[in-house]
N, C-alpha and C positions, 0 to 999 in steps of 0.2 A: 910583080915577081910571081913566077909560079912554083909549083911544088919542084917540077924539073929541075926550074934555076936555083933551087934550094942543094937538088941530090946532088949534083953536077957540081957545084961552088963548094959545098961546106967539107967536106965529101961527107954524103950519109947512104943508106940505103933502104930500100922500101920493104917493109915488113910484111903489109898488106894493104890495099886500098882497092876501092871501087872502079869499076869502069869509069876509065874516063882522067883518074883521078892526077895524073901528068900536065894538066893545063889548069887545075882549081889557081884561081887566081890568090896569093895571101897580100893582102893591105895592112896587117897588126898584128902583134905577137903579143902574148900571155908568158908569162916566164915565173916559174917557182915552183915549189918543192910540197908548198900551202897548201893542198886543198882547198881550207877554207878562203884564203886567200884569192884562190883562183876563181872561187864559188861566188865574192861578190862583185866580181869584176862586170862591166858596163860593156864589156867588147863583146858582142854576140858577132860569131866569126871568123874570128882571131884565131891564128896557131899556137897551139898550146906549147910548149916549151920548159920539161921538167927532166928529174933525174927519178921521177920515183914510179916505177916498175910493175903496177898494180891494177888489177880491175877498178878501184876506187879513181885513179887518173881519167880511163874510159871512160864511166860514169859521169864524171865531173865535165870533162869535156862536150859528153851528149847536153848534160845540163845550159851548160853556158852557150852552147850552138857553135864549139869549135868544130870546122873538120877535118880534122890534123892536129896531129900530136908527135911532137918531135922527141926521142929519149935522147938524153946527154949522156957524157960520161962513161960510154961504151956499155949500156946499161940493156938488158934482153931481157924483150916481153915473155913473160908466162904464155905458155899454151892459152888460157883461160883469159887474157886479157889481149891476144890475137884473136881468138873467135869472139870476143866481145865485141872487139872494135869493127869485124869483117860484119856482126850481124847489123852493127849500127851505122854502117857504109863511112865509118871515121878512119880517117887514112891513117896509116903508125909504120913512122919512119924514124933511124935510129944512126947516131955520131959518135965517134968515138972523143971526138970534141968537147968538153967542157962548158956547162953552160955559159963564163962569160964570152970566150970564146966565140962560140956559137950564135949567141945572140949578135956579139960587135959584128961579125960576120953577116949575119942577114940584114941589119945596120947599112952594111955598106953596100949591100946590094940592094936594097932597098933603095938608097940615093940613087943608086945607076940607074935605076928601071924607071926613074922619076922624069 
């Protein structure tokens, strides 16, 4: 599944992202609200998948090696946490969807691309 069949499927829309960034392939999704949570995860990779709105989420995500951050819950990036993400080529796309939502959704697209 790629980021496309993310915008296209969930409905979301792209924030900002790098050249290119319409065919990043996603195999694993990160989902929470945690930081820290998010911080000891093992998934280098994975799309991140949160409601919380902040340069601290961009950060966190560089950390872990996601590239892509999906916001839930109809939730708008800060100025300051869209040129974060543009300087660290992390793609930030955003749902008015609800994170369980959203996740059962990529869920199932996930099976179809299988």
């Amino acid at each position: 599944m790629t980021i496309r069949d993310l915008v296209e499927t969930l409905p979301a829309h792209i924030v900002c992202g790098p050249d290119g960034y319409q065919d990043l392939s996603i195999s694993s999704v990160l989902a929470g609200d945690l930081m820290s949570d998010i911080l000891v995860s093992v998934e280098g990779g994975a799309l991140l998948v949160t409601s919380l709105a902040t340069e601290q989420t961009i950060r966190s995500a560089d950390m872990v090696g996601s590239p892509a951050v999906l916001l839930v819950n109809d939730k708008l990036p800060t100025e300051e946490m869209r040129t974060l993400a543009m300087d660290l080529d992390i793609i930030l796309f955003a749902t008015p969807l609800p994170m369980y939502e959203a996740c059962a959704e990529i869920a199932r697209l996930k099976r179809l691309s299988e």
